[in-house]
C-alpha positions as CSV (number, residue, x, y, z in Angstrom):
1,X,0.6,-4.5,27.8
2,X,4.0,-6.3,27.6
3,X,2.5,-9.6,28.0
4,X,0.3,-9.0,25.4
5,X,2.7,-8.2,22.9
6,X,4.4,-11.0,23.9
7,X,1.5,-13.0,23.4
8,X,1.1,-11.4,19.8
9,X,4.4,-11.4,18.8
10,X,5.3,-15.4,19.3
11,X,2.0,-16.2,17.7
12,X,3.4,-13.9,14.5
13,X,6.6,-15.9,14.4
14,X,4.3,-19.5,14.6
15,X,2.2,-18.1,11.8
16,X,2.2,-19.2,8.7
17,X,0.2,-16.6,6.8
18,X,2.9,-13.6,8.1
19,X,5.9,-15.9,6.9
20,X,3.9,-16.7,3.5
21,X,3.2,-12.7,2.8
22,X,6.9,-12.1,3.5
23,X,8.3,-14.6,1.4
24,X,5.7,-13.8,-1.5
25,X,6.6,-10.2,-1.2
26,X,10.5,-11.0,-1.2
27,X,10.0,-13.0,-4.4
28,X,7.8,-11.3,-6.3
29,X,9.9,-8.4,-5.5
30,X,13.6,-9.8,-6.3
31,X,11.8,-11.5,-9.6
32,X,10.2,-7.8,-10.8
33,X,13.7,-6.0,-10.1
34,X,15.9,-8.7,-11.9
35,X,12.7,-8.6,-15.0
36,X,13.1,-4.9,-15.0
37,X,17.0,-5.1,-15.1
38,X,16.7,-6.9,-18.1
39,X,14.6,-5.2,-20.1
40,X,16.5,-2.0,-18.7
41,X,19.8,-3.4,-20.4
42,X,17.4,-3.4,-23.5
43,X,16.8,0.1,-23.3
44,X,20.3,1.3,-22.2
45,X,22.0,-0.5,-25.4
46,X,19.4,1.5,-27.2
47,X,20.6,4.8,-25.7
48,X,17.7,5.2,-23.1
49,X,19.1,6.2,-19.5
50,X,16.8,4.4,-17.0
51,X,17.9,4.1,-13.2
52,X,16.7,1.8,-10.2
53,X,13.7,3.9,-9.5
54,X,12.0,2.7,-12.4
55,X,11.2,-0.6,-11.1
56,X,12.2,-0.4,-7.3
57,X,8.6,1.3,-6.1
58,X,6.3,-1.0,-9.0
59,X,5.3,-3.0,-6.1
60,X,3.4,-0.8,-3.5
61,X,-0.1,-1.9,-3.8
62,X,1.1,-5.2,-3.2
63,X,2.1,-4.2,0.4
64,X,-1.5,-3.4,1.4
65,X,-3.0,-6.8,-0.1
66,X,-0.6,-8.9,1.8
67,X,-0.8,-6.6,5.2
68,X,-4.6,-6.4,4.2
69,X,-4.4,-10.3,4.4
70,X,-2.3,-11.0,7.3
71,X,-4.2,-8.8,9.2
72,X,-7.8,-10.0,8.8
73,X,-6.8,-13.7,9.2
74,X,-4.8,-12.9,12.4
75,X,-7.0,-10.9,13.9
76,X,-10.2,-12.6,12.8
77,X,-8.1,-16.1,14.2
78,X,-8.7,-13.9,17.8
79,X,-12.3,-13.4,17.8
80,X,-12.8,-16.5,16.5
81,X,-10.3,-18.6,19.2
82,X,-12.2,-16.2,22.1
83,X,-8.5,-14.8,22.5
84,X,-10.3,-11.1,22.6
85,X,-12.9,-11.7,25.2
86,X,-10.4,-14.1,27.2
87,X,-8.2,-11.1,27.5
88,X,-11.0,-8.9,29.0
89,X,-12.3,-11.8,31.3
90,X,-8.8,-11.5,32.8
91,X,-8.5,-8.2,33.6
92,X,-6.6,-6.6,30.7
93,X,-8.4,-3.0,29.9
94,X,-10.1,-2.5,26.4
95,X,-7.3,0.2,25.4
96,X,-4.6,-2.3,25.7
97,X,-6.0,-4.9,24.0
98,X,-7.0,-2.7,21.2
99,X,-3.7,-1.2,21.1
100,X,-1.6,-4.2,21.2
101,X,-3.6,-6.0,18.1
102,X,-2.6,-2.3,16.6
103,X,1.4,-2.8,17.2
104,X,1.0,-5.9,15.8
105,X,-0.6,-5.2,12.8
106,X,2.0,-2.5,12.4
107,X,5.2,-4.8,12.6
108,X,4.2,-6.8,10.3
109,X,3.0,-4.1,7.6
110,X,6.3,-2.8,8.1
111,X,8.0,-6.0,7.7
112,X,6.7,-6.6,4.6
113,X,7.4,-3.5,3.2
114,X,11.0,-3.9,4.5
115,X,10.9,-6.9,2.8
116,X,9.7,-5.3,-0.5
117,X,12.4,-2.7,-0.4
118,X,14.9,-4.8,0.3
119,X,14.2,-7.5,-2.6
120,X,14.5,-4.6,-5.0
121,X,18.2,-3.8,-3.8
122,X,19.2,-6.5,-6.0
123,X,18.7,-3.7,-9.1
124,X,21.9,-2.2,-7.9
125,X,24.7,-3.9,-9.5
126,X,22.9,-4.0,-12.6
127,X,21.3,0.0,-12.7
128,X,23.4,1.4,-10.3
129,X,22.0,3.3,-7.0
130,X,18.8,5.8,-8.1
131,X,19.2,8.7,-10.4
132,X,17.5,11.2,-8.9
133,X,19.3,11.1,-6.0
134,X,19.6,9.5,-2.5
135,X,17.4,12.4,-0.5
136,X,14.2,11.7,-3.4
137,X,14.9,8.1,-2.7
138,X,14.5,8.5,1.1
139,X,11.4,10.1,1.2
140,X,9.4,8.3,-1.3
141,X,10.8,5.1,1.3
142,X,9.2,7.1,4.4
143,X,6.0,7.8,2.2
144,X,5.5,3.8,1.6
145,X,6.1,3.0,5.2
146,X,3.4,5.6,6.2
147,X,0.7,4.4,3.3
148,X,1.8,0.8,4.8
149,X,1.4,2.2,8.4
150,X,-1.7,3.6,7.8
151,X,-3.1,0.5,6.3
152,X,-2.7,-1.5,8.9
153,X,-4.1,1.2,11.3
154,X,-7.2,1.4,8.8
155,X,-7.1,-3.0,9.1
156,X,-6.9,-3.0,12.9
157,X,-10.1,-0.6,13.3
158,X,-11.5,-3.2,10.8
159,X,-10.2,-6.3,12.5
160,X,-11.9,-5.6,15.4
161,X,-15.1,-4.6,14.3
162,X,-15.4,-7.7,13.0
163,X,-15.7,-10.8,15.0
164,X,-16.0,-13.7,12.6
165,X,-12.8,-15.3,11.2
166,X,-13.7,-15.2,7.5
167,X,-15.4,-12.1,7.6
168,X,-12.4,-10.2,8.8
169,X,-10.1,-11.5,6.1
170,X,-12.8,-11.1,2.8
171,X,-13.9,-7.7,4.7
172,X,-9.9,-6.6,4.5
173,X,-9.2,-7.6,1.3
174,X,-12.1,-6.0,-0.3
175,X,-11.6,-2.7,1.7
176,X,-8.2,-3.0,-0.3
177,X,-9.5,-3.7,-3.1
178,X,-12.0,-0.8,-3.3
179,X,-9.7,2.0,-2.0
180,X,-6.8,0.6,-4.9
181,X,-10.0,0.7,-7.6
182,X,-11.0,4.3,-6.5
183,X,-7.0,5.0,-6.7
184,X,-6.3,3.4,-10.0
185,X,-9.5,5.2,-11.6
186,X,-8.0,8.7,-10.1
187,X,-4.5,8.1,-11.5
188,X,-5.6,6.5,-15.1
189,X,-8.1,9.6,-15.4
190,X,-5.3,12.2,-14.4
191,X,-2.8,10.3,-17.3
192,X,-5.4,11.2,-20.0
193,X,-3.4,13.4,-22.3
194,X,-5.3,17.6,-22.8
195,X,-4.9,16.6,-26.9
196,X,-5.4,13.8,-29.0
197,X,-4.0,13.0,-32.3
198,X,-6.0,10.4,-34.5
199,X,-5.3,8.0,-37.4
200,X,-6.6,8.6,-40.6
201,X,-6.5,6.2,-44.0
202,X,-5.4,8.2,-47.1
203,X,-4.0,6.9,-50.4
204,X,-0.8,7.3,-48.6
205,X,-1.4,5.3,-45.9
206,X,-2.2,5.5,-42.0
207,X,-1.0,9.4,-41.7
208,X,-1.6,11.1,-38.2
209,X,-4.3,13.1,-37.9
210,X,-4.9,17.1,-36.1
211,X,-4.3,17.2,-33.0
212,X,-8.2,17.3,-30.7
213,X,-9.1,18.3,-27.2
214,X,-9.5,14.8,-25.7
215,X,-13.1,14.5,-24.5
216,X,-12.0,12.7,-21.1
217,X,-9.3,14.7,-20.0
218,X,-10.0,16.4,-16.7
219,X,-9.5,20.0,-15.2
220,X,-10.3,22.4,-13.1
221,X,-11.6,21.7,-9.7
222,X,-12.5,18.0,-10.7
223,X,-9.0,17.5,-11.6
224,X,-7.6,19.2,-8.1
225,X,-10.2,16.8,-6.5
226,X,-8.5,13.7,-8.2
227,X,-5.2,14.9,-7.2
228,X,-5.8,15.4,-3.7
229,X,-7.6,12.1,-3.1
230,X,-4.3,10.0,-4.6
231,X,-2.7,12.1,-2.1
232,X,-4.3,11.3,0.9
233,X,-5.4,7.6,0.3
234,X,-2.5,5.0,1.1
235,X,-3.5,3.1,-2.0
236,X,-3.2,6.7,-4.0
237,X,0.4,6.8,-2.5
238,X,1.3,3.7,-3.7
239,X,0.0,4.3,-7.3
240,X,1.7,7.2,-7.0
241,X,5.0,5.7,-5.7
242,X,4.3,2.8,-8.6
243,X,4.2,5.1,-11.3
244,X,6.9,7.8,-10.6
245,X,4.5,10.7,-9.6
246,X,5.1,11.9,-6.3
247,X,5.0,15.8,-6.0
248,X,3.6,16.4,-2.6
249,X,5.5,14.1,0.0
250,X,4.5,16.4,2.4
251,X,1.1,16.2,2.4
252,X,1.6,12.4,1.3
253,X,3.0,11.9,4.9
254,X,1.1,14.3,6.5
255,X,-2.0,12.5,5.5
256,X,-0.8,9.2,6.5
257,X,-0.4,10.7,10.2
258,X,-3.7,12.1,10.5
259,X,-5.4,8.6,8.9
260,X,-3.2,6.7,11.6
261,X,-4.8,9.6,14.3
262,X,-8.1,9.5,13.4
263,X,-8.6,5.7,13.0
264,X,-6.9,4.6,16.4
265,X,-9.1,7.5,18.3
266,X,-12.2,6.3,16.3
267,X,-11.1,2.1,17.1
268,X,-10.5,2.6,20.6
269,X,-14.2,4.7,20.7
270,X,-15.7,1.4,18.9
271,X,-13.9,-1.2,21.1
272,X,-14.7,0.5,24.6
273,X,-18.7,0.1,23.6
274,X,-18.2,-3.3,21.9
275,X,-20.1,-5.8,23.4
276,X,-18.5,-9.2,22.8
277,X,-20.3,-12.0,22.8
């Protein structure tokens, strides 16, 4: 297992994809801070009181694309190179292999997100440390380490199901991209507002109309279906962590550990039974 990691490891620091993601993330994430500051000062002159929160977690769906990316390239690069089956020829059980392709997958998710949290520090001397308080700040951190985490578990049990190069980076990215759209649907259909006020043209001029029950504003059990999804997902957490609306870290984290459980049991099942060709 050591040697394998060591294998994995100095072809992460050779690799030009990983060092690409992390320098993306660091600039995208310094240049969205330092945007934000500035339009903060906007808002401040003008009496609004807006601290580093609102712009240090905007970037947490960008986490998963990148990891999403790394990790199909890198570990489609395996298959492809005959890496995988090279490892078995010599000897080096299924479990190991699978696991140690898992590590790596999980350093690098959690380097970029380091990476993402650390760009946005540079909010600090303009807004000050966050608002609501250091403790609220440390757990919506742990909650986008363990959506990143379990991303790159959910990646790895992909990654290894697939054997093609190409195929394991387009199959990661549109995973991604399907469990954000499912996530970004849940949150914009929880934002619609229970009332709605129209706009009405009078002699007067555009007055503001009654207030109406808006027709696509959700409830009941649909509504506590919604809400549990963006909970559980990793993409849902990240929306969530984008947009300011955590109120269950708990169960956030809680369902990041059983996604990491349940797709490493259910990855090493696949792997042992894999025949590779």
């Amino acid at each position: 297992m050591d040697k394998l990691m060591r294998a994995h490891l100095f072809r992460m620091k050779r690799d030009r994809v990983f060092w690409i993601c992390m320098a993306v993330m660091l600039a995208c994430s310094v240049g969205m801070t330092l945007n934000g500051c500035r339009q903060a000062g906007i808002m401040i002159a003008q009496g609004y009181q807006w601290g580093l929160e609102k712009y240090y977690f905007t970037l947490g769906p960008m986490v998963g694309f990148l990891a999403g990316t790394f990790s199909g390239l890198f570990l489609g690069t395996e298959h492809a190179d005959g890496a995988v089956r090279g490892k078995l020829i010599v000897g080096y059980p299924r479990r190991q292999v699978y696991l140690s392709a898992l590590l790596v997958n999980m350093l690098a998710a959690g380097a970029i997100t380091a990476v993402w949290l650390a760009g946005g520090l540079v909010g600090i001397p303009f807004l000050g440390l966050w608002k609501q308080g250091a403790a609220a700040a440390e757990v919506q951190i742990l909650i986008a380490f363990g959506s990143a985490m379990a991303l790159a578990f959910i990646f790895t049990l992909l990654g290894m199901m697939v054997e093609k190069k190409s195929a394991g980076a387009v199959g990661s990215i549109v995973l991604f991209m399907a469990l954000l759209l499912v996530a970004t649907w849940g949150y914009n259909a929880l934002m619609e507002p229970e009332m709605t006020a129209g706009f009405i043209m009078t002699v007067d001029g555009v007055q503001t109309a009654e207030l109406t029950p808006n027709p696509n504003y959700v409830s009941g059990v649909m509504r506590r279906a919604l809400e549990l999804i963006l909970d559980i997902l990793p993409t849902g957490q990240e929306a969530l962590l984008s947009n300011g609306g955590i109120v269950r870290p708990g169960l956030n984290l809680a369902a990041s550990a059983v996604i990491t459980l349940c797709t490493t049991l259910a990855g090493l099942a696949f792997f042992e039974g894999k025949d590779l060709k």
